[in-house]
C-alpha positions as CSV (number, residue, x, y, z in Angstrom):
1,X,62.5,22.7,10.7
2,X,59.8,20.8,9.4
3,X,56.6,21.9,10.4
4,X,52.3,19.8,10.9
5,X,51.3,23.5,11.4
6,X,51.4,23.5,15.1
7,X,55.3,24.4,15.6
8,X,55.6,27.3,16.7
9,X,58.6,29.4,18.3
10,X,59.0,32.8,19.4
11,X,60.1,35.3,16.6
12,X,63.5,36.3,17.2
13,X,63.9,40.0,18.5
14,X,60.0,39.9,19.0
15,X,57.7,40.1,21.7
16,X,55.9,37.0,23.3
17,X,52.6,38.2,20.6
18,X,55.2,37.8,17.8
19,X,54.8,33.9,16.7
20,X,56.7,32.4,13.7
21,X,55.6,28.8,12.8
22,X,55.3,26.8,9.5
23,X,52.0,26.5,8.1
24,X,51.1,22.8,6.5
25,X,52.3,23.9,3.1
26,X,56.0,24.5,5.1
27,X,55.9,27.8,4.4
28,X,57.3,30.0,7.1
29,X,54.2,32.1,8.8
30,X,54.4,35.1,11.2
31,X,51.4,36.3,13.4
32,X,51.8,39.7,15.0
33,X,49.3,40.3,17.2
34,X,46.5,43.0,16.0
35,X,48.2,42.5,12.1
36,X,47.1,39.3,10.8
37,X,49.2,36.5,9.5
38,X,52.0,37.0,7.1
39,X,53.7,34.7,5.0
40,X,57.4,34.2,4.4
41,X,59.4,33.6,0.8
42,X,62.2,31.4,0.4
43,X,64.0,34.3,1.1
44,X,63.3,34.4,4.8
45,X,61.3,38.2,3.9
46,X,58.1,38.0,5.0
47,X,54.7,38.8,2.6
48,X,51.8,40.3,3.5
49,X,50.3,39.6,-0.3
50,X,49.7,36.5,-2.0
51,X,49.4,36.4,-5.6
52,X,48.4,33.4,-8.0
53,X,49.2,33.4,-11.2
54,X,47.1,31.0,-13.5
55,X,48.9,30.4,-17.1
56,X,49.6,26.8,-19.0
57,X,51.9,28.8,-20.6
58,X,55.4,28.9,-18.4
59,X,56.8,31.9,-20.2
60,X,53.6,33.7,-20.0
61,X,53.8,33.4,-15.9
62,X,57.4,34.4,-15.9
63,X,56.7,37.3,-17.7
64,X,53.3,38.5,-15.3
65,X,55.8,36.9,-12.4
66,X,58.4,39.6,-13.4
67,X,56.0,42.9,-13.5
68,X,54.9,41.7,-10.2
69,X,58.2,41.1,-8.6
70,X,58.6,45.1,-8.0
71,X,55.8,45.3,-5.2
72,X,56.3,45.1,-1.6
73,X,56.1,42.4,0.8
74,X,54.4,39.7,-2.3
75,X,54.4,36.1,-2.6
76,X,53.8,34.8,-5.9
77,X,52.8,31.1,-6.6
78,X,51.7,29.7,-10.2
79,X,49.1,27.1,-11.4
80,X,49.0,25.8,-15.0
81,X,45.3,25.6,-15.5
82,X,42.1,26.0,-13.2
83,X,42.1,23.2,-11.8
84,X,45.6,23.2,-10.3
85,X,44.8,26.7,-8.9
86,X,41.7,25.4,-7.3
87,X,43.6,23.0,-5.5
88,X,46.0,25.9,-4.6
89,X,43.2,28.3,-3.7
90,X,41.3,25.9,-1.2
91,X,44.6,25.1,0.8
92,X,46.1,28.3,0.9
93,X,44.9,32.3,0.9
94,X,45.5,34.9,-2.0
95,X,44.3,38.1,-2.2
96,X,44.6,38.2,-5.8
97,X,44.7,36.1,-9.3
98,X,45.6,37.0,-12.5
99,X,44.4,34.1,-14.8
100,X,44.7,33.2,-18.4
101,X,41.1,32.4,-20.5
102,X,42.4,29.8,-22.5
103,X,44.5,26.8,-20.9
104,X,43.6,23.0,-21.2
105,X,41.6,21.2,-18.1
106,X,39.7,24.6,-17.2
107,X,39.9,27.8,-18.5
108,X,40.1,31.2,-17.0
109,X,36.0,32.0,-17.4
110,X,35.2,28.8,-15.5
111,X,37.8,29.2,-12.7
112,X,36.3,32.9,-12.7
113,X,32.9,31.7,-12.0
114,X,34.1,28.8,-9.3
115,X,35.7,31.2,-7.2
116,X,32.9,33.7,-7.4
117,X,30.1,30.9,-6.5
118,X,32.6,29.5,-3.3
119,X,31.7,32.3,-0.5
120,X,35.3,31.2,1.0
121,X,37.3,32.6,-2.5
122,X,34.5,35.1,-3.8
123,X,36.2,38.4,-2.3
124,X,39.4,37.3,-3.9
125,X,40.6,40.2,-6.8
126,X,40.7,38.8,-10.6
127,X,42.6,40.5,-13.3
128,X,41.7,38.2,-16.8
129,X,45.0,38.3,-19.2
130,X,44.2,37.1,-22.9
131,X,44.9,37.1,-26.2
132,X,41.5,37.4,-26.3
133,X,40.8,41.0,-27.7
134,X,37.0,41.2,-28.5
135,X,34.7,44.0,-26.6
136,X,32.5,40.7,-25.7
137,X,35.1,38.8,-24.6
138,X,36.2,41.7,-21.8
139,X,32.2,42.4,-20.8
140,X,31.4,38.6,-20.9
141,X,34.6,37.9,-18.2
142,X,33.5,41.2,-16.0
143,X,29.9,39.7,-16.0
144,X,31.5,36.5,-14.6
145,X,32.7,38.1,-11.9
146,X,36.6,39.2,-13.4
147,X,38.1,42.3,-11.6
148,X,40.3,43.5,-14.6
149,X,41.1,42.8,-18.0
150,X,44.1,42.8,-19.8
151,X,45.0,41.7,-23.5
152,X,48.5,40.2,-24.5
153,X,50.7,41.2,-25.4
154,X,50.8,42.6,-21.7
155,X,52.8,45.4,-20.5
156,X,54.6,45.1,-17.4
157,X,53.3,48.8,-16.3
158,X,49.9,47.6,-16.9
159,X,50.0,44.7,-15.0
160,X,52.1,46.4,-12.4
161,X,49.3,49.4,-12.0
162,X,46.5,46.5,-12.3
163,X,47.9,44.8,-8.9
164,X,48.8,47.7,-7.4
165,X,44.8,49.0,-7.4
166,X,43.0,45.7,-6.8
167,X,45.4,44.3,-3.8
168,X,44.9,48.3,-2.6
169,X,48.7,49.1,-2.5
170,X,49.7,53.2,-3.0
């Protein structure tokens, strides 16, 4: 089924409040009425979480892909730089980023403080992950606006736990 974001058809098994339609991206979306909209994976599961991870580095988002993979009910979508994930961010909705600082185009910082400045993307949860070490480094990204901060070589626990709090999952 191909979908202009108005089909729509009733959810099998569900009740006339449970709607299942594909938003303009053709993703498959759900809308249950008094839980919000939920998102579907190729998978046919559905998400209640979408996270973006911003890397130029395709091994680099495989590996933060991979840490994620082991929470519930999560969609996870990649951008290569900052200006690919803006694109991504004003089409779509995430509840959380992780980003890289340095990548070609636009860096982490500046995608940081784009997001922060737009009043439709400034609630949005940012962990930073770089090789980028320095005390000033971490306070200058949390003055920007960054949620988190995490230095490669990342640990998958650390990431893990990082999502976990800022997308508020127990």
């Amino acid at each position: 089924m191909r979908g202009n974001g108005r089909d729509r058809l009733t959810a099998a098994g569900g009740t006339d409040a449970s709607v299942v339609g594909l938003s303009q991206g053709g993703r498959l979306v759900a809308m249950d009425e008094g839980k919000g909209l939920h998102h579907g994976r190729a998978d046919g599961t559905m998400t209640d979480k979408r996270i973006l991870i911003v890397d130029d580095s395709p091994t680099m988002r495989q590996l933060i892909a991979f840490a994620l993979k082991r929470l519930p009910n999560v969609e996870i979508l990649e951008a290569n730089d900052g200006v690919e994930a803006l694109k991504k961010l004003s089409g779509e909705r995430f509840d959380l980023i992780f980003t890289d600082i340095n990548m070609p185009v636009m860096d982490g910082l500046k995608l940081v403080g784009l997001v922060r400045s737009d009043p439709a993307l400034s609630a949005i949860p940012i962990a930073i992950i770089s090789t980028e070490g320095a005390a000033e480094d971490r306070e200058r990204a949390l003055a920007l606006g960054a949620n988190d901060y995490i230095t490669k070589p990342i640990q998958a626990t650390r990431v893990f736990a990082v999502a976990r709090e800022l997308l508020g999952i127990s």
